[in-house]
C-alpha positions in Angstrom: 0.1 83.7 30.2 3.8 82.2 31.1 4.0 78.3 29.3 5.6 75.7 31.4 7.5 72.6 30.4 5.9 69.3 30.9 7.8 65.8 30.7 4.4 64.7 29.9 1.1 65.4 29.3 -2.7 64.1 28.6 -3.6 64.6 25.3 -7.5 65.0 24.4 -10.0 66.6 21.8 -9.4 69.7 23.9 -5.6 69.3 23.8 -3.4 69.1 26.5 -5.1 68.3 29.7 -5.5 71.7 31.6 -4.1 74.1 28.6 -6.3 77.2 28.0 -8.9 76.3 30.1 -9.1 80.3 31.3 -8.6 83.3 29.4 -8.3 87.3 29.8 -11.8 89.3 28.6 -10.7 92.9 27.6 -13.9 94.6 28.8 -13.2 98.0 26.8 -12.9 96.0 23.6 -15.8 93.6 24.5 -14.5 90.0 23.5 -11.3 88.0 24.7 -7.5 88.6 24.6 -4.5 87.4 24.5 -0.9 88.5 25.2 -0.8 89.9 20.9 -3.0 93.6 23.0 -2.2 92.7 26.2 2.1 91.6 26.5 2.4 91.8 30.2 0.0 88.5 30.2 3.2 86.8 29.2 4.7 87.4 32.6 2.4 85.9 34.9 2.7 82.4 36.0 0.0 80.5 36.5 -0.5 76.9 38.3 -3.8 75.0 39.3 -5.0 74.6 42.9 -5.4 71.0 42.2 -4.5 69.1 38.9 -6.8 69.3 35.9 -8.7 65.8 35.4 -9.7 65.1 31.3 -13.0 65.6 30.3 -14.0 67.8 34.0 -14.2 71.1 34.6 -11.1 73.1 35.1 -10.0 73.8 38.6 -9.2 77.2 39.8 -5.9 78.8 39.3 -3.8 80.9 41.1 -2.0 83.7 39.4 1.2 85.7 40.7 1.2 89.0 39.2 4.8 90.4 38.7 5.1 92.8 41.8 1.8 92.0 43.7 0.6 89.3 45.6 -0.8 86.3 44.4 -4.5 85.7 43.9 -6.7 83.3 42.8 -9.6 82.3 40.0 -12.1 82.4 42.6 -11.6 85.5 44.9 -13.5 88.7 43.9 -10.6 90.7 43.5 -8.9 89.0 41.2 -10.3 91.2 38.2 -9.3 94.1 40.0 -6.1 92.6 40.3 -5.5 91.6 36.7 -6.7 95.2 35.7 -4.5 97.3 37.7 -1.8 94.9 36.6 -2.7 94.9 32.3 -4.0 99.1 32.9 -7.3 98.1 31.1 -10.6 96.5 32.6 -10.5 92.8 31.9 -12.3 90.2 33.7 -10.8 86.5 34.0 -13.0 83.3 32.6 -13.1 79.8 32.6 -14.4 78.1 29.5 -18.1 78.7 29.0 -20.6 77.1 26.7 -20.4 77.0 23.0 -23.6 78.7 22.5 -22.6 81.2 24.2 -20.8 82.6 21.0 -21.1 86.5 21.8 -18.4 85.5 24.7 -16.1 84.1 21.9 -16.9 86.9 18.8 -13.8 88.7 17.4 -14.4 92.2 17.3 -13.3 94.0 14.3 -12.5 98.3 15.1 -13.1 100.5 11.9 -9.8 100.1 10.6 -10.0 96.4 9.7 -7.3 96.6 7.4 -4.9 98.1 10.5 -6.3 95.7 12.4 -4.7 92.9 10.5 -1.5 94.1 9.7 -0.8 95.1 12.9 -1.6 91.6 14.2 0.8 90.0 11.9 3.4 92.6 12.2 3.1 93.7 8.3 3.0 96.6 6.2 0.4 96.3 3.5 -2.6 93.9 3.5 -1.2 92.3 0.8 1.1 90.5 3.2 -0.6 88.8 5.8 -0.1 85.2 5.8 -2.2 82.6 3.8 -5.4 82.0 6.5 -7.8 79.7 3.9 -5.9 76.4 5.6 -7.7 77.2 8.8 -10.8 76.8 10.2 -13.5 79.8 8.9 -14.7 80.2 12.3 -11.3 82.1 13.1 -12.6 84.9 10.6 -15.6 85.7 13.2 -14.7 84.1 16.5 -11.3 85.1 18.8 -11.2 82.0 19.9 -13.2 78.5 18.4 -16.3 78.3 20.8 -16.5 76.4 23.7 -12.2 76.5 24.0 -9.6 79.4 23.9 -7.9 78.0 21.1 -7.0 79.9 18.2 -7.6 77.4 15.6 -7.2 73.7 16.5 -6.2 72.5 19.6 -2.5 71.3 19.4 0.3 73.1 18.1 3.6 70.4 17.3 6.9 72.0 16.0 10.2 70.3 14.9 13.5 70.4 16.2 15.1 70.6 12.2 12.2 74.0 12.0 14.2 75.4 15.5 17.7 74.8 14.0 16.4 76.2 10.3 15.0 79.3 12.6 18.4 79.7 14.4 20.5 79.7 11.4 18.4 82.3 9.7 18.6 84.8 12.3 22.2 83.9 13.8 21.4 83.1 16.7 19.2 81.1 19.0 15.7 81.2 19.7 14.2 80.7 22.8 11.3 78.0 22.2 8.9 80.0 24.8 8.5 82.7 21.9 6.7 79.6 19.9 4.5 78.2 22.6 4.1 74.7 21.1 2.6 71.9 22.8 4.9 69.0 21.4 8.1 69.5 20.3 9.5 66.6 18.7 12.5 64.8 17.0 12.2 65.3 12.9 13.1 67.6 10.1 12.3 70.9 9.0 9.1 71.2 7.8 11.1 73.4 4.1 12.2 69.6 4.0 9.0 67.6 4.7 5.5 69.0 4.9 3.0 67.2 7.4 0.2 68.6 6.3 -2.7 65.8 6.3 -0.4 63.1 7.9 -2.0 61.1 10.6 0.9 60.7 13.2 1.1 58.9 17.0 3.0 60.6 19.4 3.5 58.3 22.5 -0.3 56.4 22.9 -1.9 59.3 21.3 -2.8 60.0 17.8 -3.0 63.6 15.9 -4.5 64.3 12.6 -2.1 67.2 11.3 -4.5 70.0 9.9 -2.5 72.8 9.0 1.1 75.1 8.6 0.6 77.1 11.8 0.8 81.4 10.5 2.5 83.4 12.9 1.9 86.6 14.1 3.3 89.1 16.6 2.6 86.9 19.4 6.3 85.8 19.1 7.8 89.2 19.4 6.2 90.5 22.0 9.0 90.7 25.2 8.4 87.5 28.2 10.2 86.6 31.3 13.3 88.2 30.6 13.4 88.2 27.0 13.0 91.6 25.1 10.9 92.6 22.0 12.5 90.7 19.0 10.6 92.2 15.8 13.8 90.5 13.9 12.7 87.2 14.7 8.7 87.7 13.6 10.5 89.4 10.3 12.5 86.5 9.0 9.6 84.3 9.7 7.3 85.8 7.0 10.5 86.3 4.8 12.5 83.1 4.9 9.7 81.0 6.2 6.8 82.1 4.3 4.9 83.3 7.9 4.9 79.9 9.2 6.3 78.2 11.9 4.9 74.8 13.2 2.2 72.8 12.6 -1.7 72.9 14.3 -3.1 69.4 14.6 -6.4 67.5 16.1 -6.7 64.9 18.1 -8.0 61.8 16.9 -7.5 59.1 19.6 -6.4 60.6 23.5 -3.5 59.3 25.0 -0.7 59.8 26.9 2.7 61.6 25.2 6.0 62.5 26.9 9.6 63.0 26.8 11.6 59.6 25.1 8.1 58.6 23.6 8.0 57.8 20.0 6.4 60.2 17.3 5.5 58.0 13.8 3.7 58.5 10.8 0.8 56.1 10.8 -1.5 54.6 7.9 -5.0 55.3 8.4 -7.1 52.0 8.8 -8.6 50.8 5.8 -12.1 48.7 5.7 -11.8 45.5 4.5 -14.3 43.9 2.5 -16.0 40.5 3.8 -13.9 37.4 2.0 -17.3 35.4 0.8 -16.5 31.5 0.8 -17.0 28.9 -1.7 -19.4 26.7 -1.8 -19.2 23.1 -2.1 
């Protein structure tokens, strides 16, 4: 649904504190969505009834629907609500066991190979960005089990990659269409690849796993901005379909605007200096 800016966040092995903690189920299609079927997601805002806490349950949510009245997590209309809104049965869902891995299966139609294409806004098979950097899970599960998240659970961009992605298309783009969780201060990633680095950003520290693929997520028309099929183009042309890095965390902590983002060493053992004797 409809990101929102923070001026600083909790960061944790399930990212940001209180990020994708709920998700859509399409109820026709049997398995979870996202705004790539379902655009009109992008246009409802979402806040929590009382603030997420790291490492608890999520709290409920309450959702204003463009053009209806608000509603929350917990009354029993809200599906109704969400359905009438998308025009498809979905049901809405807080995260739910990992075991419970039939609630987090991607389901494939019969036309696999339209399948793909269409989510990555291609022509021919042949084009669809280079997946082997991610996790395999993402093959058979929508989202990893036990989160909504596609692949890992952070996504950082660079201010040099917004500029680079400007001056390709003439024009600005609005950062919304990216949905990163940190966007920080450094090059573009044509100019310096990430991929592997360990960094910290404020007191937390990230374990860069991967160039993030894009697909037609950031086309699809949000809060005022219309369909911009340009924009997912000149990524897989100029960009080689990706935009961003995913990353893990390896040690929670707080980031925010004005904090520092660093490349740091990992720690090496040291071997036990044995002493002399005499």
């Amino acid at each position: 649904m409809a990101g929102e800016r923070l001026d600083t966040g909790e960061l944790s092995a399930d990212g940001v504190t209180g990020d994708r903690c709920w998700a859509v189920r399409d109820e026709k299609r049997g398995c979870v969505t996202d705004a790539r079927s379902l655009p009109a997601l992008l246009d409802i805002a979402v806040r929590y009834v009382h603030p997420p806490v790291p490492g608890k349950a999520a709290p409920q949510v309450e959702l204003r629907l463009p053009g209806m009245p608000p509603t929350t997590s917990d009354d029993p209309g809200v599906h109704d609500a969400l359905s009438a809104y998308l025009g498809t049965e979905v049901t809405l869902w807080p995260r739910v066991p990992a075991d419970r891995r039939e609630h987090y299966a991607r389901v494939y139609p019969e036309d696999v190979e339209g399948y793909l294409t269409g989510l990555f806004g291609v022509a021919k098979l042949e084009e669809i960005p280079d997946l082997s950097q991610l996790p395999p899970a993402v093959m058979e599960f929508q989202t990893i089990p036990g989160g909504y998240f596609d692949a890992y659970p952070v996504h950082v961009i660079t201010t040099g990659t917004l500029d680079a992605l400007d001056a390709a298309l003439g024009r600005p783009v609005d950062v919304r269409r990216l949905r990163p969780n940190l966007v920080v201060e450094g090059p573009a990633e044509s100019d310096e690849d990430w991929t592997g680095r360990v960094m910290r950003f404020g007191k937390a520290t990230l374990r860069i796993e991967a160039p993030c693929p894009r697909c037609v997520m950031i086309s699809r028309p949000q809060q005022g901005l219309a369909v911009d099929r340009e924009l997912l183009r000149t990524v897989h042309r100029r960009f080689a379909h990706n935009v961003g890095y995913y990353a893990s965390v390896l040690e929670p902590g707080q980031a925010g605007s004005g904090d520092l983002a660093e490349s740091v060493e990992p720690v090496e053992p040291v071997e036990p200096v044995e002493s002399a004797a005499g």
